[in-house]
C-alpha positions in Angstrom: 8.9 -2.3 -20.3 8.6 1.7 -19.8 9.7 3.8 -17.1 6.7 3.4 -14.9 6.2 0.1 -15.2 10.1 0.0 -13.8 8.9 2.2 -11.0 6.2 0.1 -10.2 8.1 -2.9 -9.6 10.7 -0.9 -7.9 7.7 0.4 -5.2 6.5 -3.4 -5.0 10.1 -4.8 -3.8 10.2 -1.7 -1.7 7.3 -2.1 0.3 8.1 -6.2 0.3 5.4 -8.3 1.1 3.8 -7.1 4.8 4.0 -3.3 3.0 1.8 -5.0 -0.5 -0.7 -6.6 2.5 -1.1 -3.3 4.6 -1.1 -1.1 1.0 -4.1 -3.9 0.3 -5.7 -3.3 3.4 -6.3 0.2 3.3 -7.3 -0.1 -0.6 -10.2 -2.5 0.5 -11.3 -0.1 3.6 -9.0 -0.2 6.8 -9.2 3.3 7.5 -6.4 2.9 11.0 -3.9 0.9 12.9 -6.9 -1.4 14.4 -8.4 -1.6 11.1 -5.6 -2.4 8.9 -4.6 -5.3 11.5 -7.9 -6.5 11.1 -7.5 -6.7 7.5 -4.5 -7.7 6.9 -3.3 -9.6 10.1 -0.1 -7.9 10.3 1.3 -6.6 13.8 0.6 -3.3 14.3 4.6 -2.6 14.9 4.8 -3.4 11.3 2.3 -1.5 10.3 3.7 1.3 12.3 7.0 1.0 10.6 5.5 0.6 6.9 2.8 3.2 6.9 5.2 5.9 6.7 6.9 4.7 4.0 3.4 4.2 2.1 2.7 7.6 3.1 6.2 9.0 2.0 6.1 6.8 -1.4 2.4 8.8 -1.3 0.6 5.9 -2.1 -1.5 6.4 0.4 -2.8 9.9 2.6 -4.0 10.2 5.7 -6.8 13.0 6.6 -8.3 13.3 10.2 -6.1 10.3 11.4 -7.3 7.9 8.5 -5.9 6.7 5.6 -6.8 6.4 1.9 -5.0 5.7 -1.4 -3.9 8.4 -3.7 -4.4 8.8 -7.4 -0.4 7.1 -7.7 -2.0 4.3 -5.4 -4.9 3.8 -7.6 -2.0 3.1 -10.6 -0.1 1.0 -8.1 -2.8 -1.3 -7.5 -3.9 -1.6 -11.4 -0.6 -2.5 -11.9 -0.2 -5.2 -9.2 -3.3 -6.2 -10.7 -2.1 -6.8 -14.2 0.9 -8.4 -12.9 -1.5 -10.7 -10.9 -3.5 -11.9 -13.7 -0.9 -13.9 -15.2 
């Protein structure tokens, strides 16, 4: 296992579950609060208390009061993909 792998798994136990959902949300197009409730079907207090830690984690960014994943998200995801598979 290398050093990012590690770092992935140590941003997945992080976030726990509700953060992987609302991280999930705003990869497939949940652009706000409303959005990623929609999507996800998490209360928007958790969402509220999770999105700064994506944000501070910078796996995601928000511009003009939506969000988007960042390049790290991108390799987040592929690698919560690949664990996925098996």
């Amino acid at each position: 296992m290398d050093n990012e792998e590690e770092t992935h798994d140590d941003l997945k136990y992080l976030l726990g579950n509700m953060g992987v959902e609302i991280f999930y949300a705003i990869v497939n197009g949940a652009r706000n609060f409303e959005t990623i409730k929609l999507f996800s079907g998490i209360p928007i207090a958790c969402i509220r208390g999770r999105v700064p830690v994506l944000l501070n984690l910078k796996l995601i960014e928000e511009q003009n009061e939506e969000y988007s994943i960042t390049k790290k998200g991108r390799r987040f995801k592929q690698h919560l993909d690949n664990k996925n598979r098996y």
